[in-house]
C-alpha positions as CSV (number, residue, x, y, z in Angstrom):
1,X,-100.7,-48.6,4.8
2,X,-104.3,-48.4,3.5
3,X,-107.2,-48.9,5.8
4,X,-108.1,-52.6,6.2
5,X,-104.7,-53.9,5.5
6,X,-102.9,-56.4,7.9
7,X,-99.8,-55.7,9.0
8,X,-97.4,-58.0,7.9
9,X,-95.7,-60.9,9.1
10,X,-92.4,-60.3,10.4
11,X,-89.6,-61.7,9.1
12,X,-87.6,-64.5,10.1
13,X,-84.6,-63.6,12.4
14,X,-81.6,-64.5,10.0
15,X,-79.6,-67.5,11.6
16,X,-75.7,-65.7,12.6
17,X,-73.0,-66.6,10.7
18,X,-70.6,-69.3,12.9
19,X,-67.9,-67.2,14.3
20,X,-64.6,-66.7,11.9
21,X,-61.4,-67.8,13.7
22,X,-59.7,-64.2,14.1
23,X,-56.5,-63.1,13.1
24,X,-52.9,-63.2,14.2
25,X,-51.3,-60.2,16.5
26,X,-51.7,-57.3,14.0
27,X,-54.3,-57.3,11.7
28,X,-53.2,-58.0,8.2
29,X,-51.5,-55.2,5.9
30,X,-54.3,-54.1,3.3
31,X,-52.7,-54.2,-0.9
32,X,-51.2,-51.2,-1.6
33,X,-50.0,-50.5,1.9
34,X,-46.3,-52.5,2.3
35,X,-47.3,-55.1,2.7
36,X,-45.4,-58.6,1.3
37,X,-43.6,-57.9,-2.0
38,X,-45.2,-54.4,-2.0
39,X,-42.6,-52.3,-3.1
40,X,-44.8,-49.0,-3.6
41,X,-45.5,-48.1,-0.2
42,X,-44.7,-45.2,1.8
43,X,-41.2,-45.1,3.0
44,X,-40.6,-46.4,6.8
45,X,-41.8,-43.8,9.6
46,X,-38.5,-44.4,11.8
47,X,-40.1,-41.6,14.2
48,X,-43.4,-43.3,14.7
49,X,-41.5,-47.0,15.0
50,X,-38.9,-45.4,17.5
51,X,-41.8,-43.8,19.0
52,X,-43.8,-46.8,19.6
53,X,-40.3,-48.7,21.0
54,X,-40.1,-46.3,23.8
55,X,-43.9,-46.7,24.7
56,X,-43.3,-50.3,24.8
57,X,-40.1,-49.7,27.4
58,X,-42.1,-47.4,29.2
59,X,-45.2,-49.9,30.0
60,X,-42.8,-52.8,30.4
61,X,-39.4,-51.8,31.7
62,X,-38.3,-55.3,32.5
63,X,-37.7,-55.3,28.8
64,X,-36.0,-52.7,28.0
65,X,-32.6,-54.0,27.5
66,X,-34.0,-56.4,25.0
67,X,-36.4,-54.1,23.3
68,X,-33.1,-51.4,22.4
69,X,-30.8,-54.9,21.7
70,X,-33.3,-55.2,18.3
71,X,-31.4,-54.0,15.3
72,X,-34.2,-52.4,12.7
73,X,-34.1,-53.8,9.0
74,X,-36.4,-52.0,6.5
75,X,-37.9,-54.8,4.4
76,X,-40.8,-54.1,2.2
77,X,-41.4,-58.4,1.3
78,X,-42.4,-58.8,5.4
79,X,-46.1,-58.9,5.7
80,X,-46.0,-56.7,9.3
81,X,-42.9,-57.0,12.0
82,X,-40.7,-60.3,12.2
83,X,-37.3,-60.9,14.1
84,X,-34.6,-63.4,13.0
85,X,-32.5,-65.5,15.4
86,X,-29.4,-63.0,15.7
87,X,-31.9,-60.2,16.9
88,X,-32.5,-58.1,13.5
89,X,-36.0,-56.8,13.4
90,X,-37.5,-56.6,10.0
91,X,-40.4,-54.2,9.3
92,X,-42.8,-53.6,6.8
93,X,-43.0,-49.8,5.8
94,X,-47.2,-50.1,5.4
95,X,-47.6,-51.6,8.4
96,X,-46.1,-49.1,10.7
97,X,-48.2,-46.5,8.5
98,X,-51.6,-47.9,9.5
99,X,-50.7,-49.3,12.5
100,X,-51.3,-47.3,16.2
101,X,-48.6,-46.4,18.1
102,X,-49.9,-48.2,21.1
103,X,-50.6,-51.7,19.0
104,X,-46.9,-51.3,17.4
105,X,-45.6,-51.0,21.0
106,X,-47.5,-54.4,21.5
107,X,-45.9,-55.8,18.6
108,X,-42.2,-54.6,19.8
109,X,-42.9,-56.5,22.9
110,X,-44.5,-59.4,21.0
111,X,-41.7,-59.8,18.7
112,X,-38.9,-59.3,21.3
113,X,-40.5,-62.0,23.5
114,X,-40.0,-64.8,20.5
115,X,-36.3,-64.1,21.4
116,X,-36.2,-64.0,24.8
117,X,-38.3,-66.9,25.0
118,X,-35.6,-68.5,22.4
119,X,-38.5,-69.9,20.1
120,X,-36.1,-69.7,17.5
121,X,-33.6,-72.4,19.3
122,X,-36.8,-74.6,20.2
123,X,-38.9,-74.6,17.4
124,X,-35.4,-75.7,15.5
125,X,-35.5,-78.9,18.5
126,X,-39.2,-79.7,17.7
127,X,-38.9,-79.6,14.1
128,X,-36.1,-82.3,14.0
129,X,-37.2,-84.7,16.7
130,X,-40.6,-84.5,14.7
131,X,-39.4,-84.2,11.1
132,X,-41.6,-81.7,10.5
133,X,-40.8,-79.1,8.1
134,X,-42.3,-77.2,5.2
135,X,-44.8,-74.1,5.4
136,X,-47.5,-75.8,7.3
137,X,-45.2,-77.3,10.0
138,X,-43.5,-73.5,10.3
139,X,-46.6,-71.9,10.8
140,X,-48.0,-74.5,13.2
141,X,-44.7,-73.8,15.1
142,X,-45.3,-69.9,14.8
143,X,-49.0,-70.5,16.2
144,X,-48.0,-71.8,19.1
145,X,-44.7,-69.8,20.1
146,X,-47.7,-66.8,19.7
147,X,-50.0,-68.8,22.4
148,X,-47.2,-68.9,24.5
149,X,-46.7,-65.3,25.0
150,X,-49.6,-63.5,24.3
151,X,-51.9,-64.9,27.1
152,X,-49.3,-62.3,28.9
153,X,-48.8,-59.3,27.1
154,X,-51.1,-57.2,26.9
155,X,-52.9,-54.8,29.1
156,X,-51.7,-52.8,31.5
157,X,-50.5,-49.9,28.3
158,X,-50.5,-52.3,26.0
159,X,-53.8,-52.8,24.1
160,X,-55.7,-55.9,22.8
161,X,-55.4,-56.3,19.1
162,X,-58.7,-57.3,17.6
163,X,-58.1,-60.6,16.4
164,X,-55.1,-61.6,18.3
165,X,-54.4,-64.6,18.6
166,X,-54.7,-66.5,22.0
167,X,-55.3,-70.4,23.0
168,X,-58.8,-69.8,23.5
169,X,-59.3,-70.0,20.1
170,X,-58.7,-73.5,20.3
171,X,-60.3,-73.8,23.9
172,X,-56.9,-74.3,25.3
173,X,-55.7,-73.3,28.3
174,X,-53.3,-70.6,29.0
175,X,-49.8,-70.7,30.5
176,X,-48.7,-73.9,28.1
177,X,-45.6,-73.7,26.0
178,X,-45.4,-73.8,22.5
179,X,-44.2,-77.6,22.6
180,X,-47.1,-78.3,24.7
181,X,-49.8,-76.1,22.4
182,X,-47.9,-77.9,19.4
183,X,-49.1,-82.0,21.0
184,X,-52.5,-81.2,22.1
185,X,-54.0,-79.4,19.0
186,X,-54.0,-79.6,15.4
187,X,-54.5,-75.8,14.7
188,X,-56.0,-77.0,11.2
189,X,-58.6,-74.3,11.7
190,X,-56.4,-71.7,11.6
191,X,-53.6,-72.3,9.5
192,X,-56.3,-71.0,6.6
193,X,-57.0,-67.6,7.6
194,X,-53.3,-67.3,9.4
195,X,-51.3,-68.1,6.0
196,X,-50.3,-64.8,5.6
197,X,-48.9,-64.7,9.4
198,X,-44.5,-64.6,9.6
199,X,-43.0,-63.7,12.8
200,X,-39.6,-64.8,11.0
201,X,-37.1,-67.8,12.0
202,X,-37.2,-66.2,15.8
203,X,-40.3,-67.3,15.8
204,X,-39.6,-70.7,14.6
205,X,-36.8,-71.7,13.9
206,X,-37.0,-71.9,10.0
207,X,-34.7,-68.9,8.3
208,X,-36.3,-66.6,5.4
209,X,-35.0,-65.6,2.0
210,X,-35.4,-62.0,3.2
211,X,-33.3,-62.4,6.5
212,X,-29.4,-61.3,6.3
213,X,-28.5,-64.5,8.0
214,X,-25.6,-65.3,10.9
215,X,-22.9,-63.6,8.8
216,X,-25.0,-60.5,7.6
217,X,-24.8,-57.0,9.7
218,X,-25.9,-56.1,13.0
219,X,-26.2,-59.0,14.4
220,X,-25.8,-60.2,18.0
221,X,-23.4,-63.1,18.7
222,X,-25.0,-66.3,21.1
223,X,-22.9,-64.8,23.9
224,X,-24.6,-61.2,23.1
225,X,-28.0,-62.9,23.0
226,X,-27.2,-64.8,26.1
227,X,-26.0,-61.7,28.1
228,X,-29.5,-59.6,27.2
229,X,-31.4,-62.6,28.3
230,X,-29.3,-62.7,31.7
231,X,-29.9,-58.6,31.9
232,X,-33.9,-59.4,31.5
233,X,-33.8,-62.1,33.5
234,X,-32.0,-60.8,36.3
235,X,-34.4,-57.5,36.2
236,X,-37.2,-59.4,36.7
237,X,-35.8,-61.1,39.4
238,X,-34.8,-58.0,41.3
239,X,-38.6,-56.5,40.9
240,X,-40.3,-59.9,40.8
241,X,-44.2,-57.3,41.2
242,X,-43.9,-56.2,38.4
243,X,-43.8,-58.8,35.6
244,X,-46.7,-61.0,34.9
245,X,-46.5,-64.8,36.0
246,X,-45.1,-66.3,33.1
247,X,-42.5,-64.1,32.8
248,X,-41.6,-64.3,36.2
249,X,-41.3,-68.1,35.4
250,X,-39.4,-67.9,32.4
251,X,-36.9,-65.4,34.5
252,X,-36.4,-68.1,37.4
253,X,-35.5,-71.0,34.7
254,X,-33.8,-68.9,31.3
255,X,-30.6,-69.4,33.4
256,X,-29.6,-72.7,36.2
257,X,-29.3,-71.7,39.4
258,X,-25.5,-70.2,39.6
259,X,-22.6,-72.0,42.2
260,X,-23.3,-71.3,46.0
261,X,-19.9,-69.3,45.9
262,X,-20.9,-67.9,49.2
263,X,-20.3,-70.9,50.4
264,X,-17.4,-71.7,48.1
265,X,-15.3,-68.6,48.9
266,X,-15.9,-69.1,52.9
267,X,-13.2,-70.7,53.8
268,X,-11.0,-68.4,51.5
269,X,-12.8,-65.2,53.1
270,X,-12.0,-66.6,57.0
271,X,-8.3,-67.4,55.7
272,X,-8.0,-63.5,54.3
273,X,-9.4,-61.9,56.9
274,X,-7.6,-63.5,59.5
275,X,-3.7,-63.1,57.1
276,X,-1.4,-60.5,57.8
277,X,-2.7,-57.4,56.6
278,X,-6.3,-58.6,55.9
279,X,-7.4,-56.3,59.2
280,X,-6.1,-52.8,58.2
281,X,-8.8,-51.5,57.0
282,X,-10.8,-49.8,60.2
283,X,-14.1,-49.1,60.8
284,X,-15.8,-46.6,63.3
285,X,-18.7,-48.3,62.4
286,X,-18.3,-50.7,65.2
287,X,-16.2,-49.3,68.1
288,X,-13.4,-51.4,69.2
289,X,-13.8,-53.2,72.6
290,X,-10.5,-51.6,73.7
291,X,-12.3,-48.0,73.7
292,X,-13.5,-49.0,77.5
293,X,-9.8,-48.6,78.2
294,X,-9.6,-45.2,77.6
295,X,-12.7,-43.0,78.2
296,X,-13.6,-40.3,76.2
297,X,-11.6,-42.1,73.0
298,X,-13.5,-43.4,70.5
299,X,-11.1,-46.3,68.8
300,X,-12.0,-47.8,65.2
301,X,-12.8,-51.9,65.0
302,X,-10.8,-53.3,62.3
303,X,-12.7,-54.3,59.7
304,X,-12.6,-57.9,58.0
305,X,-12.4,-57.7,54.3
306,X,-13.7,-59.5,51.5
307,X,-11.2,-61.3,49.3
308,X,-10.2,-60.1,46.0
309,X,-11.2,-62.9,43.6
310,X,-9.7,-63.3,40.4
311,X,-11.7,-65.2,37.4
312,X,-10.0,-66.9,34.7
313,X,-12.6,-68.3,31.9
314,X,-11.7,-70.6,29.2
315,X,-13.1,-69.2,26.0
316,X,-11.2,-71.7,23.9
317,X,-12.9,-73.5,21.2
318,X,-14.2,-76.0,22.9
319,X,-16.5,-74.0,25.2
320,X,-19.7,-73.1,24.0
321,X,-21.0,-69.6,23.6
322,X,-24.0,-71.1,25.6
323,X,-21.2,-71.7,28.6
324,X,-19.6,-68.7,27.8
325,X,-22.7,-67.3,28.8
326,X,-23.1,-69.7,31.9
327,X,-19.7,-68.3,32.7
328,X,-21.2,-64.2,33.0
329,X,-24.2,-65.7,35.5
330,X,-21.5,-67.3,37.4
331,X,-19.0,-64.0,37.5
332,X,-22.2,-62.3,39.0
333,X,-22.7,-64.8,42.0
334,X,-19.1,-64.3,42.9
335,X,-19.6,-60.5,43.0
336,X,-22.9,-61.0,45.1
337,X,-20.8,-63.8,47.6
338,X,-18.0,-60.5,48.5
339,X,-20.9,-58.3,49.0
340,X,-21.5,-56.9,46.1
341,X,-18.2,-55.4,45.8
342,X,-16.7,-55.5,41.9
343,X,-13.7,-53.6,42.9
344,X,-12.6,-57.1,44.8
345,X,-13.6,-59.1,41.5
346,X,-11.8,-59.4,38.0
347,X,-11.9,-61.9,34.9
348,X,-9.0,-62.7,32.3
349,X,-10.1,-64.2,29.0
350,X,-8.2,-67.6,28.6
351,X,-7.5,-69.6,25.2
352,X,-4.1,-70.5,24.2
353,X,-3.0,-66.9,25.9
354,X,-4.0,-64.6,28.8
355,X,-6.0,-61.3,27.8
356,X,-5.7,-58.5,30.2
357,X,-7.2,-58.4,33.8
358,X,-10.5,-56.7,33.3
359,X,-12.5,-54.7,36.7
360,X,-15.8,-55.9,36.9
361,X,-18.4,-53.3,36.1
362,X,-21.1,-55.4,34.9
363,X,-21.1,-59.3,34.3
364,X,-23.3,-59.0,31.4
365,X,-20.7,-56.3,29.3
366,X,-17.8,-58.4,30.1
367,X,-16.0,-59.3,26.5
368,X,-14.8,-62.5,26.5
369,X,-11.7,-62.4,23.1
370,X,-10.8,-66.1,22.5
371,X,-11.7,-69.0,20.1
372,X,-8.2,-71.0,19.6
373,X,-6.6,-73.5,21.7
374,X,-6.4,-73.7,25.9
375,X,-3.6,-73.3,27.7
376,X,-4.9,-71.8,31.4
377,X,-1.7,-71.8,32.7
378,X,-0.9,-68.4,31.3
379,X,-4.3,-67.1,32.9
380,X,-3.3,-68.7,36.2
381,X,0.4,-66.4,35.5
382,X,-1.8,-63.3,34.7
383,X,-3.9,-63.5,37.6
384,X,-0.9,-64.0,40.1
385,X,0.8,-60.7,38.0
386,X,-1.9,-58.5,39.0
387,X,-1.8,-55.7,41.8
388,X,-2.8,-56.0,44.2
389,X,-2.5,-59.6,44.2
390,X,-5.9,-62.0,44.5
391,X,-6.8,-64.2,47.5
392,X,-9.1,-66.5,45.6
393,X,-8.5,-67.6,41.3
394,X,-11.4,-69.4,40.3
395,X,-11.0,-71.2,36.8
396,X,-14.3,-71.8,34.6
397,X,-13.2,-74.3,31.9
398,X,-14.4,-77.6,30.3
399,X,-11.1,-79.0,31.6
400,X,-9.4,-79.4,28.8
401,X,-6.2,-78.0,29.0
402,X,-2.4,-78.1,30.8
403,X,-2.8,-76.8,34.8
404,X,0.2,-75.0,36.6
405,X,2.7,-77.4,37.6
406,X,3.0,-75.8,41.2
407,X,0.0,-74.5,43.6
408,X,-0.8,-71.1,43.6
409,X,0.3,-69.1,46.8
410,X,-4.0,-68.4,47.3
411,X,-7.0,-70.8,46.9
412,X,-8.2,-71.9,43.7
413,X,-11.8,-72.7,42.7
414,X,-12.2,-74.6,39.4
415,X,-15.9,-74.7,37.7
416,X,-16.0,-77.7,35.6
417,X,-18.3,-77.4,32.4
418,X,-19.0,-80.9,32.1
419,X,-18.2,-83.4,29.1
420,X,-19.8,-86.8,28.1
421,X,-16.8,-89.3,28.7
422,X,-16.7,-90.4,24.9
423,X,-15.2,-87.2,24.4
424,X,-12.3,-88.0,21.8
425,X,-9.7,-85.7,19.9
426,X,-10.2,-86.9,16.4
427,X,-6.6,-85.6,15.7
428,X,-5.1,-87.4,18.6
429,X,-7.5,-90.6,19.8
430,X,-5.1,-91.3,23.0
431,X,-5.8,-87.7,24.4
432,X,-6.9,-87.6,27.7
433,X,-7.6,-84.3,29.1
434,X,-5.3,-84.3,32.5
435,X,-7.9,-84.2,35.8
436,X,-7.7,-80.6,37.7
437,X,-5.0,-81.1,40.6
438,X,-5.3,-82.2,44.0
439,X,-5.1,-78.4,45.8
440,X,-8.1,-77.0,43.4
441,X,-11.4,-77.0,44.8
442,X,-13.5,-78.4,41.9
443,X,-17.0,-77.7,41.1
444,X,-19.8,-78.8,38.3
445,X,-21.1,-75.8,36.7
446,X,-24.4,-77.6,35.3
């Protein structure tokens, strides 16, 4: 400046901008790079996707069985990563290109926790008792199944997206449920800069044109979907330190609490152990009392055995795949009432017919083969058949069908899947389903 000059005045500070509600998840794919109904793009980088799967299962290995249950659809017209209801995850090839490996592990777990959370099931609920359909309605619904779970996903491995979202972009609180998130805010604000934003119908509830549907390929059955959920759930359980709150929540009601068949089987465990036969097994575990008697001879106790139970589930038509699944928590208990022992415990699949007697290895990889009419009287025949014979049969059915004429020679347990009392054969309207006999031991399996 020249001699004499003032210096001059400074300039105004410029007012900031008012903050931009941020984005969903994952940041949204740039033109050019796969994103929706971008077929141009690089082709899908299955190394870098599978790659980012196993980070995800290494940073949260309560997930695992869920994360490797997704089946991986190439599909250029999804904007980043979406799921559908029967566990087919669709990717966009640009996204995986110019996404991190660490945030594509985050979206793995995001996606997978729509399912497991069964968004798909409830947004279907919320839509119909509200009437709401349409894109807005869908995407409100998608909003809020992401406020559900992302208040818990990340950290911890998995890092922060910029721009993910989160309630506190509404000032809500965390912790809610989508229902709830869906009553207390309008989400108007975001629906705007989200528009873009498709997790798919697990998500929501509401299926795509680009999804392969419930009869297309790879897809899990509801008893499939059912049994990862139980896996999960049950993993969590077992190491309850090591998942965050909400998940340990969501692991303590996904399934109801299973029979106490501790309690159940008692009075069939005192009646085996104290049958013929029931005490040769012996122990040196214990020393007999009668080793006093002799010194320097060490005699074996006899031990008291578990019984061998024998499950017979009705997968008829009329049970659900949802009690189908109830009826794999259930198999569990009984294994943990004898001790954990799944040598003493097998399961026969019961419609119309008896399948084979099948070990128990795990309760959740149990095949249950059925669909047509009931008939458990062939399952009751099976079970008696098998060598060595069982102390205990325990029936899961919805009641509906013929029971054996005669008791059993053993104790009999029958879980009762319950049905309103309107119940009415439209072929036959005088069909009353006969009441399990008098020498069962019935049970409500809720």
């Amino acid at each position: 400046m020249t001699g004499g000059a003032k210096h001059p005045l400074p300039r105004p500070m410029a007012r900031p901008a008012p903050p931009r509600p941020v984005r969903a998840t994952v940041p949204r794919p740039p033109a050019g790079s796969g994103g929706p109904y971008d077929r141009t793009g690089p082709p899908l980088d299955m190394e870098k996707l599978l790659a980012a799967r196993l980070h995800a299962v290494k940073v949260r290995p309560y997930l695992a069985s869920a994360l490797f249950a997704l089946h991986v659809v190439e599909d250029r017209s999804v904007p980043t990563m979406a799921v559908d209801a029967h566990w087919r995850c669709y990717v966009s090839p640009g996204f995986v290109a110019c996404t991190p490996v660490e945030e594509l592990a985050g979206v793995w777990v995001h996606e997978v926790s729509h399912l497991l959370r069964d968004h798909h099931g409830r947004g279907e609920r919320y839509a119909r008792e509200h009437e709401e359909y349409g894109p807005g309605a869908r995407l409100r619904r998608n909003i809020a199944a992401d406020f559900e779970i992302n208040d818990d996903i990340y950290g911890d491995g998995l890092p922060l997206p910029a721009g993910a979202v989160l309630p506190s972009l509404l000032r809500l609180s965390d912790g809610l449920l989508m229902e709830e998130y869906l009553r207390t805010a309008s989400m108007s604000g975001l629906t705007g800069d989200l528009a873009w934003l498709d997790c798919g119908s697990g998500a929501d509830g509401q299926d795509r044109p680009w999804e392969l549907g419930p009869d297309g390929a790879h897809g899990l059955s509801r008893q499939q979907r059912d049994a990862v959920r139980f896996r999960v759930a049950e993993g969590i359980r077992g190491r309850p330190g090591d998942a965050p709150e909400g998940w340990r929540r969501w692991a303590e009601k996904a399934f109801h609490p299973p029979q106490p068949w501790r309690r159940l089987l008692g009075a069939a465990i005192r009646s085996a152990a104290s049958a013929p036969g029931a005490g040769e097994n012996h122990s040196y575990r214990r020393p007999s009392r009668r080793s006093a008697s002799v010194p320097g001879v060490l005699l074996p106790s006899l031990r008291r055995m578990p019984p061998r139970v024998c499950v017979v589930i009705d997968t008829s038509g009329s049970v659900s795949d949802a009690e189908l699944g109830s009826a794999l928590l259930e198999v569990a208990a009984i294994s943990r009432a004898v001790g954990g022992r799944r040598d003493l415990v097998s399961v026969i699949s019961c419609d119309a017919a008896a399948r084979v007697a099948v070990p128990l290895c795990r309760a959740e990889n149990i095949e249950l083969v059925g669909g047509g009419g009931t008939d458990l009287r062939s399952g009751f025949a099976r079970a008696l058949r098998s060598r060595p014979r069982p102390d205990v049969i325990v029936a899961l059915t919805d009641g509906q069908t013929p029971w054996p004429s005669a008791q059993p020679p053993c104790r009999t347990v029958v879980g009762l899947f319950p049905r309103p009392a309107s119940t009415v054969d439209e072929e036959n309207p005088d069909y009353a389903p006969d009441t399990p006999p008098p020498w069962a031991r019935v049970v409500t399996i809720p």
